[in-house]
N, C-alpha and C positions, 0 to 999 in steps of 0.2 A: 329418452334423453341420452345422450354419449357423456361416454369416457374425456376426459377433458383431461389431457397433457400440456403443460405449459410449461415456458423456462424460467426460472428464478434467473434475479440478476448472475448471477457468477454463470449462469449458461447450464446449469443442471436440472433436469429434468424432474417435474413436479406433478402427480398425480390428481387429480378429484373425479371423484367416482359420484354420478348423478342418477337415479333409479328412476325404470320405470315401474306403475304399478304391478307390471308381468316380466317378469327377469327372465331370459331364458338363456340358457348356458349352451357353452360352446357343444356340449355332446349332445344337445335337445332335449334335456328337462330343465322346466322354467318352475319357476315358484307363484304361486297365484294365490292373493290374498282373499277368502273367503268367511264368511259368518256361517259356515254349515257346516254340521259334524262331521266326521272324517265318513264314519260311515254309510251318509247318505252320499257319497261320492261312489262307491260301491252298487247301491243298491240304483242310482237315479243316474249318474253320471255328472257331469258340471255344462252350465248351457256356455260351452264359449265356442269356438271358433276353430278353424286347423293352427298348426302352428306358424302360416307363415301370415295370417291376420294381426298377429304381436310385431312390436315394433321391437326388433332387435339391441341390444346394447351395443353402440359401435365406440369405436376409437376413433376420436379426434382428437390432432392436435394443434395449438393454439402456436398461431405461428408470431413472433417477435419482429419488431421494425428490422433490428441487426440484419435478422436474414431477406430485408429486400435492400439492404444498406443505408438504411435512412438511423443517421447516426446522431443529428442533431438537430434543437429545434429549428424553425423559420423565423426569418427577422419580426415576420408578422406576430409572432408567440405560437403559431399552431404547431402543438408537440408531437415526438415523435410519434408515439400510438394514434391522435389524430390523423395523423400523414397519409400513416399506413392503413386507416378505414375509407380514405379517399383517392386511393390507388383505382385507375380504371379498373386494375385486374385484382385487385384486392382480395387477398384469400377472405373465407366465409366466417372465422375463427380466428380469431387474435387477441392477444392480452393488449391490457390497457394499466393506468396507473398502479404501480405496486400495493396501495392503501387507498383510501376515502380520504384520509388526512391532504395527500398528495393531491387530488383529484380536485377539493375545495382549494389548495394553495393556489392552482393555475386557473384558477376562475377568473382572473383580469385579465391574463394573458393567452389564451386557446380558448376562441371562441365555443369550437366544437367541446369541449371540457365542460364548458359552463352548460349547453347544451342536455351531457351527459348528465349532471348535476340536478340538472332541475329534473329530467328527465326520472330522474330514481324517488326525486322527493316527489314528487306528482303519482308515482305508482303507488308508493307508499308511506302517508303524512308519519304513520305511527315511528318509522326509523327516522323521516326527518327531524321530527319533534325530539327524537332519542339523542341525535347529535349533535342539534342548535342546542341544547340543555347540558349539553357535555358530559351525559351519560353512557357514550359509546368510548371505545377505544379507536381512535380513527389509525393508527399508527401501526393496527395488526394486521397481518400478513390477512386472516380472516376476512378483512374488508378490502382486498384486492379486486379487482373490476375487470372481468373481461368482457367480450363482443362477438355476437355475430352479427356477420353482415352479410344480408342475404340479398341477390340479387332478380332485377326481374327486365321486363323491356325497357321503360322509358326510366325504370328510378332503383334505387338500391335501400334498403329497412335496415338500420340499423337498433339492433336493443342489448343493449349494455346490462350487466349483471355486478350484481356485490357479492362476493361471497361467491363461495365456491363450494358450499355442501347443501343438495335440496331443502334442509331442514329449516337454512339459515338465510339462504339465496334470496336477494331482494331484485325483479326484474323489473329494468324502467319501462314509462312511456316507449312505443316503437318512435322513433326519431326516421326520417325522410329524407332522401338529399337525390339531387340530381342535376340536369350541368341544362345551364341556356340551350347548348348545341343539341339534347335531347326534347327537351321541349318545343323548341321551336318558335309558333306563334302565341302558344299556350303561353310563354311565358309573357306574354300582355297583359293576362287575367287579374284583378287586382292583389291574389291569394298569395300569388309569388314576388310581390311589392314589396323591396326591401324594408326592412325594420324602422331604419331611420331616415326613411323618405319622407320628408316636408311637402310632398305633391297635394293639392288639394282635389277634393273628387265630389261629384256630385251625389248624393246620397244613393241615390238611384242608380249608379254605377253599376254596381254587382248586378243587378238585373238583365244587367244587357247578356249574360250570359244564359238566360233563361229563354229573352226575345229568342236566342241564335239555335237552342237548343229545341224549340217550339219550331222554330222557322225550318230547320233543316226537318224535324220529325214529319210537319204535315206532307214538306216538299221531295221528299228522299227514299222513307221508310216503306219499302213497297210491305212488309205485312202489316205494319197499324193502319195502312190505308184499304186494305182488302177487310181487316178484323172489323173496320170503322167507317162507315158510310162516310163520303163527301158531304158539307155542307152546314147547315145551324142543325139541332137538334130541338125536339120538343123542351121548351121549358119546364123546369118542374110548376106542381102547386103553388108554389111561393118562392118569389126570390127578392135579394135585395138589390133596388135599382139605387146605381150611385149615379151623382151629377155633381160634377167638381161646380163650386161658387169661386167662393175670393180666399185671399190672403187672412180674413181674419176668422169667414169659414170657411173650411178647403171643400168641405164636400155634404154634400146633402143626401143621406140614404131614408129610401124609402119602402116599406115591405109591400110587395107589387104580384097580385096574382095576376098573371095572363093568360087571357084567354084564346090558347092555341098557339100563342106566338112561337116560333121558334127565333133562336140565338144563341151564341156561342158563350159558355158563364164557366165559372171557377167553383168547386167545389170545396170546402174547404175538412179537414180530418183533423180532429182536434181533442184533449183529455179536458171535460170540462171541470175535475178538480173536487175538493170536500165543497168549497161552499157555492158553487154553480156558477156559471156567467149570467149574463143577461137574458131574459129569455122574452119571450111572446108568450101572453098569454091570455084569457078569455077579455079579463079587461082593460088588456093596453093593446089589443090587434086593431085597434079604430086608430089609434094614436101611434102606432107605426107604422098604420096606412099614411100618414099625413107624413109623418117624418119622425126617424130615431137621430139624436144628435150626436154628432161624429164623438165628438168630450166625453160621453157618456159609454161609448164602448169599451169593452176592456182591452189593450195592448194590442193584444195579438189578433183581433179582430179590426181595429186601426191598420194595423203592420199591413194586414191582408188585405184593405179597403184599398189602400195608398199602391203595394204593388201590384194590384188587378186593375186600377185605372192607366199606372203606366205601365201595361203590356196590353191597352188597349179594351180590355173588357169593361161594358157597361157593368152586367149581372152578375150576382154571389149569391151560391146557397150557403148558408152556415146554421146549422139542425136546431140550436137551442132558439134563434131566430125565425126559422123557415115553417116548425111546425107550433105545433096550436101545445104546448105542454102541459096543460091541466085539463085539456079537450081528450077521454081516453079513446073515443071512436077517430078526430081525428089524426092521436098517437098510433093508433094502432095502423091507418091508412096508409098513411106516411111511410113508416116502417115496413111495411109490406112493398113501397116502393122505390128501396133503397139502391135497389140493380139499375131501375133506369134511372134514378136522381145520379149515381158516381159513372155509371156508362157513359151517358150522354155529356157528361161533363166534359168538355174540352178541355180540361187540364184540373187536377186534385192539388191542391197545398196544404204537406202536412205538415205541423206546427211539433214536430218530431220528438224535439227535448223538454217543451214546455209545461210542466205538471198540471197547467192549469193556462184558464186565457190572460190572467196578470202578467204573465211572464215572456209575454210576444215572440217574435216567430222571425228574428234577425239573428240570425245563428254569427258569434264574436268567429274570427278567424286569426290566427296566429301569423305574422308576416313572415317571410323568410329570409334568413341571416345565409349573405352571400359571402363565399368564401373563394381567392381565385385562386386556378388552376394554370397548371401549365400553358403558353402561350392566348389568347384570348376569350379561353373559355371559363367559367366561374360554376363553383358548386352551390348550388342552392337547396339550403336545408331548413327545414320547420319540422315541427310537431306532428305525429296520426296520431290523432285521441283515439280513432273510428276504423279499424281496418277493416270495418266488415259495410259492404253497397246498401244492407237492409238495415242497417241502423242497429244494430247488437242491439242492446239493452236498455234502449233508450226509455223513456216515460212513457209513450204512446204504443212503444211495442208492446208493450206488456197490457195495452186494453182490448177487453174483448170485443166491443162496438169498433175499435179500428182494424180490427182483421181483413172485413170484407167489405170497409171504405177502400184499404189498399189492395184487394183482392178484385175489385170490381174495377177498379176505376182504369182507363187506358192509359192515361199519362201523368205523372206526379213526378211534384218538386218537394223533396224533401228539407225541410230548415233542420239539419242536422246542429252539433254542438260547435262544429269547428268548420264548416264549408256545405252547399248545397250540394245535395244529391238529385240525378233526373231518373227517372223509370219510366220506359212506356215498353210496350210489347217487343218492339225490335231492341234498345238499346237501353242500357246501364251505363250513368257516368257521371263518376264524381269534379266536384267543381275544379280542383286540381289538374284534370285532364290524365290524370296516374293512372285510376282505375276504371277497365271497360269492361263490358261485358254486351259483347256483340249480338248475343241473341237471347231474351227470355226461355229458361228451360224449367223445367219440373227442380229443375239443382239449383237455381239461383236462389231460392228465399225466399220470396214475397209472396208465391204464390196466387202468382197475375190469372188466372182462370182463362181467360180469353187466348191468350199465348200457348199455355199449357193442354188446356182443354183439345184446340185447332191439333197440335203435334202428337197427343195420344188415342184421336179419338175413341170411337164407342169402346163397350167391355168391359174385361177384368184392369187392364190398365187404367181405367178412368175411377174405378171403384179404388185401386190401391192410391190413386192420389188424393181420393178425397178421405181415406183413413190416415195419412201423412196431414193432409191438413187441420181434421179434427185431434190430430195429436198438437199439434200447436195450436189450437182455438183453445183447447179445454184447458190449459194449464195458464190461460189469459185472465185478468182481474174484473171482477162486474162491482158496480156500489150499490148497483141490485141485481140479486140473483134470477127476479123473472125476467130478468132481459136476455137471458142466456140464449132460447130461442126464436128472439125477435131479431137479434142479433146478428143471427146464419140468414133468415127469409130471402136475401138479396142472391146469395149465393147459392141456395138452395132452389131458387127459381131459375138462376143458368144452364144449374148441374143436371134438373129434372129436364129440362129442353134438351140436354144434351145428351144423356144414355136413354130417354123416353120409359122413364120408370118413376115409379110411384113412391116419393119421399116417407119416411117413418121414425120421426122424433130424433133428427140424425142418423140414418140408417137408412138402407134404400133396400127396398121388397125383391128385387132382383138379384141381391147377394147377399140376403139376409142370414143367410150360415154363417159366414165368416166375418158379417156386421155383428153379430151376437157375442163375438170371442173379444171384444173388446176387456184390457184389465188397468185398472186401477195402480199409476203406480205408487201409492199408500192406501192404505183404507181410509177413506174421508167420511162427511154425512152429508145423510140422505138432503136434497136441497129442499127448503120450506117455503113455499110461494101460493097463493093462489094457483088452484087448479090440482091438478092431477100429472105427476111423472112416470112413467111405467118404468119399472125397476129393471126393464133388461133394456131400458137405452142409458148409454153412458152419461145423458143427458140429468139425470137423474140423481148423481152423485158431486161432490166439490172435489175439484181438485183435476190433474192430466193423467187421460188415459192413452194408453198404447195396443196399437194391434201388434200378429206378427209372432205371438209368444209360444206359439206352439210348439211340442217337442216333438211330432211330427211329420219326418220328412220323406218317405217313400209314401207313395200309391194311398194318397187320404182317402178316403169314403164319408161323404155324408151318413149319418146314421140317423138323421132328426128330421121330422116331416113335418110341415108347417102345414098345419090345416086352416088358419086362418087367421088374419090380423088386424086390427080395426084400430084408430084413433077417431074420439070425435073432439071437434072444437068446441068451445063456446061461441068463435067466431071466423073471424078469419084468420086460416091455415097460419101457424110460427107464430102468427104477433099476438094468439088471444089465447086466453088458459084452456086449457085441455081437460075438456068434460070427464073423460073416459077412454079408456085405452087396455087392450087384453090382444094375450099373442096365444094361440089356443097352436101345439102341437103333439105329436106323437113318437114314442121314445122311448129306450129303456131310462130306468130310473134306480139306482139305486143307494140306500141309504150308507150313511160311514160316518164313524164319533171323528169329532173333531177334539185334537187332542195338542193343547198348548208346548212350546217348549222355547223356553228364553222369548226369543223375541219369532220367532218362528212356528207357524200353524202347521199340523199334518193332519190326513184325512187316515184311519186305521180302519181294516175290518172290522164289523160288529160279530158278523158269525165265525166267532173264534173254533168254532168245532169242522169248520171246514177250509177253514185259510190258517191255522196255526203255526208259525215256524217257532223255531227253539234257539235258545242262543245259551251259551255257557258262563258263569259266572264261579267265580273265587270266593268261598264261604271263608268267613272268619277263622275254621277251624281249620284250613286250605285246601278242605276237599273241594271240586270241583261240582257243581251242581246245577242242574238244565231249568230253564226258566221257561214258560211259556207265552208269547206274545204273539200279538194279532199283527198280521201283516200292513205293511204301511202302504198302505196307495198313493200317496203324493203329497202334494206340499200345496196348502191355500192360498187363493191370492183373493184377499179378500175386500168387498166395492165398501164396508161400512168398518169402524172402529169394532163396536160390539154385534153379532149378532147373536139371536136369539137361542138359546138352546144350546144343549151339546150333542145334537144329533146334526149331520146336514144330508141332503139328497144332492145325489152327482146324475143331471140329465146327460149321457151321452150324444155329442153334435155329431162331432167327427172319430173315427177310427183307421189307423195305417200303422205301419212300418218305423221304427227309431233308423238310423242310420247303424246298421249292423256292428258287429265286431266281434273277435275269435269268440269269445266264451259266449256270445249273446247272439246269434246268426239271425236268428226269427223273434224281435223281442214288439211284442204289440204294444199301442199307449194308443189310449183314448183324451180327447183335447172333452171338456164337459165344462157347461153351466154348474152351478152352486146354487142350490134354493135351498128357501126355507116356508114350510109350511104356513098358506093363510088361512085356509079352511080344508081341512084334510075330507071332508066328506065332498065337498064341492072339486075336489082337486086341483082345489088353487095354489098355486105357491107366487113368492119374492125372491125375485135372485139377489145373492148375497155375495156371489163371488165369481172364479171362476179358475180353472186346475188343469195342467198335461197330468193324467190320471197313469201310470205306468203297469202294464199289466208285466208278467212273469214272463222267462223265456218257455214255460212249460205249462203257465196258465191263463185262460185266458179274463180280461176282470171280469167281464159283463160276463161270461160263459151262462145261460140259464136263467139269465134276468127279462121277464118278460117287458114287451113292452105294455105302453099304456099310453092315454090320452091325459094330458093336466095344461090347465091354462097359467100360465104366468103374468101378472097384474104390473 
């Protein structure tokens, strides 16, 4: 964050000083705030970054309407600080209302003000509630309001701030503004429809920007059309066929197996919520072969019936509908054929904001409050709830079954909170027309598989994306935990097509070293499901794991021989419980007390007679007196809360090089699995964790540790 200078009325200069978590000083020492003793900094070093990774403290200064001479307000009421954030050339930083007090005053008179206004109480009810209550002081200096205003091609983000010290700083809603003459045709879209426009629209209106978006993708988009065969595709097992009737019924759905048929259908991505939608099930699939009655579905299922007939489509799959729910041979089928149910689908609709199907899938949009400009051009400003293409936070991002609905599928319309979003392999674009994103890449978000897959092909780059993507699946919500890996099947039958390797409980046999180093970022538990999870897939534990954590970085070496790996089903591969599962390798192994501190695990030598170091202490009497203590190996990161014991075993995977430094030229670290013993005669063990284990610059850890063969369960 910067330095923030600004002028007090009388034109004197006024400091606030805004912190980032890494401060770094003009001579190049930065302050870093950490939870680890001083001297494990010494002994391990800190895992961060060079220094020019930190985002510097700069100076900015917030520049005053005075200084572009905008001295008074407009007839219209827009005052001066508004003026001067609607300047074409508009500096990035400028003050705005001296107090809150001021800012509420010119609420009838500066539309952009009111704007700002809402904007702060919408970021944060708990201060607005503080000052409708007349529990704040609006009148102090304290609740001053400045702005940046940041600029981009077609529109300019404005976010206004209260307060001027990080502690106390209230940042609004980002606010949007941009001018007819930027937009263009765009500004026909309904989103940018004045406030107080009496025009009447046909409901279906908004749609037509999905027709134009669909129209130009199949017509234009030369890679969705290489990624995507021309033509209808196979239908799935079951779809719902709609037939619009009359005005008092609009439509008649019926759940329609075809046989063979191919046709173009709408797939629909949906959170179906605590207490379920509608489903099919053993005994009403006769009676929704005949017909389900449009009244009886829930919202959002409506929403979607209504605009898939007007963009032309007969067919809908919708899951709680499509498959057999209390059928678990035909749940599990189903589920195994999730890649070509969202593939083949001619276009995905996700129901993005909706926690559940009550809550339907017509995302409100905010109108825009036009404001004119110099000679015939007008600013046009509204609300961004959403600045982020993949929908930040929404309801459905956060479920695990929608992952690899939006991972799979080629084209989707997002029902965001406040405007439609489109995604298909070539293009990103929000309904506004603001935000594009010309090509699907591995950086956009969504991780479209098809897009990404095509641009990295075969190798280690296909393996480091699907570790990016299990980092965001796993920290995703289930209302049942064995759906975890029914849940990938869809995606895991692309990815096996695509590097031609043999899947393993999330984890592929062809870079299973560094699939193993996966960590835990908490210790969670173990997950409890029918069947069997083998505790070195991260599949196994609740909660987001992360690859990537190693401390080292020159010349790794495998040190760990896989002799063999076996999973068996009970059924068919991802969607049925896992009978049995064992990863039999060959390794040094060796044991270390685990030894607690604050909130922080360390792994210490046991054979104190040959790793001893000494350290000095201050006796009460103030002689000085040499303590002796076991050398520390490292610090655990551990997959469970509690494990067992106060002994743990370190398998060695990989061994290299730290990134050198004067005192430390040659310093080795070992990256190591964390087990714990299941049957120590059968040489079984449970991984429990996993460590950059840091040998000395003068010893080496493993030096003398034989190997051995043990299997891990």
């Amino acid at each position: 964050m910067p330095d923030l200078q600004s002028q007090n009325h009388d034109g004197t200069q006024e400091e606030t000083r805004i912190y980032e978590d890494v401060l770094v000083n003009p001579d190049g020492s930065f302050f870093l705030f950490s939870d680890r003793p001083p001297e494990d900094v010494f002994n391990f070093g800190l895992p961060i970054g060079p220094r020019e990774s930190f985002m510097q403290v700069q100076e900015v200064r917030l520049t005053a309407p005075s200084e572009r001479s905008i001295t008074q307000d407009r007839e219209d009421g827009l005052c001066i600080y508004c003026q001067l954030l609607l300047l074409p050339d508009a500096p990035e930083y400028t003050t705005h209302q001296p107090c809150m007090g001021l800012l509420i005053r010119n609420w009838d008179r500066c539309v952009l003000c009111r704007l700002i206004n809402v904007s702060i109480g919408r970021a944060n009810p708990a201060w607005k509630a503080q000052y409708e209550a007349g529990l704040a002081d609006l009148s102090s200096p304290d609740t001053r309001i400045w702005a940046q205003n940041k600029k981009f091609d077609k529109y300019s983000l404005i976010v206004a701030t209260l307060g001027g010290h990080s502690s106390k700083e209230v940042r609004g809603t980002p606010i949007v503004w941009t001018t007819s003459n930027k937009l263009g045709t765009l500004s026909r879209r309904l989103i940018w429809e004045a406030y107080y426009s009496s025009e009447q629209h046909e409901a279906s209106a908004r749609l037509n920007v999905i027709k134009d978006w669909l129209r130009e993708c199949q017509s234009k988009h030369t890679t969705c059309n290489q990624l995507a065969s021309q033509g209808s595709r196979p239908l799935p097992t079951r779809v719902l066929r709609i037939t619009p009737q009359n005005a008092t019924i609009p439509f008649t759905i019926q759940l329609h197996e075809p046989d063979g048929e191919s046709a173009p259908y709408i797939a629909l991505s949906h959170c179906w919520g605590k207490s379920g939608p509608l489903r099919t099930i053993k005994s009403n699939i006769e009676q929704h072969k005949q017909a389900i009655v449009f009244e009886a579905l829930p919202l959002s299922y409506r929403d979607v019936v209504v605009k898939a007939w007007y963009l032309g489509f007969q067919y809908l799959w919708i899951d709680s509908l499509c498959i057999i729910q209390d059928d678990n041979d035909d749940w599990e089928a189903e589920a195994a054929r999730m890649a070509a149910v969202y593939s083949n689908a001619t276009l995905t609709f996700a129901a993005t904001e909706a926690a559940d199907p009550s809550e339907g899938c017509c995302p409100r949009y905010s109108r825009a409050f036009p404001i004119p400009l110099e000679g015939d051009d007008k600013a046009l400003v509204r609300f961004q709830d959403n600045l982020n293409l993949n929908g930040g936070d929404a309801a459905l991002n956060t479920r695990g079954w929608a992952f690899q609905e939006a991972a799979l599928s080629r084209r989707m319309v997002c029902f965001d909170n406040d405007q439609l979003l489109w995604k298909c392999t070539s293009r990103h674009e929000s309904e506004d027309g603001l935000r594009v994103v010309s090509e699907a890449t591995p950086n956009t978000g969504d991780w479209n598989v098809w897009a990404c897959l095509a641009q990295l092909g075969s190798g280690k780059p296909s393996y480091v994306f699907w570790y990016k993507m299990m980092e965001d699946y796993s920290g995703r919500k289930f209302t049942f935990e064995k759906d975890k890996l029914p849940a990938l099947a869809g995606i895991v039958e692309v990815f096996e097509d695509h590097v031609d390797d043999a899947p393993l409980v999330g984890l592929w046999h062809g870079d299973i070293l560094d699939g193993l180093l996966w960590r835990a970022h908490e210790p969670g538990e173990r997950v409890s499901f029918s069947g069997v999870v083998p505790s070195w897939s991260w599949t196994s534990v609740s909660g987001r794991v992360s690859w990537g954590g190693s401390l080292i970085s020159i010349l790794p070496e495998g040190q760990l021989k896989v002799i063999s790996v076996g999973v068996d089903w009970a059924g068919r591969p991802m969607t049925s419980p896992i009978s049995g599962a064992a990863l039999e390798v060959h390794g040094r192994l060796k044991k270390a007390k685990v030894v607690r501190s604050a909130n922080l695990v360390y792994l210490h030598e046991i054979d104190e007679s040959s790793s001893e170091s000494s350290e000095l202490r201050t006796s009460e009497n103030g002689q000085e007196e040499t303590l002796s203590r076991p050398e520390i190996l490292g610090y655990c990161h551990l997959d469970v809360v509690n494990p067992v014991g106060p002994h743990i075993w370190c398998l060695e995977v990989y061994q290299g090089l730290q990134r050198p430094g004067p005192e430390c030229p040659r310093n080795l670290a070992h990256r190591v699995l964390l087990l714990e013993p299941v049957n120590e005669v059968k040489s079984e063990f449970s991984r429990v964790g996993d460590d950059g284990v840091m040998g000395s610059a003068v010893k080496e850890t493993f030096l003398g540790v034989p190997r051995r063969t043990v299997t891990i369960l």
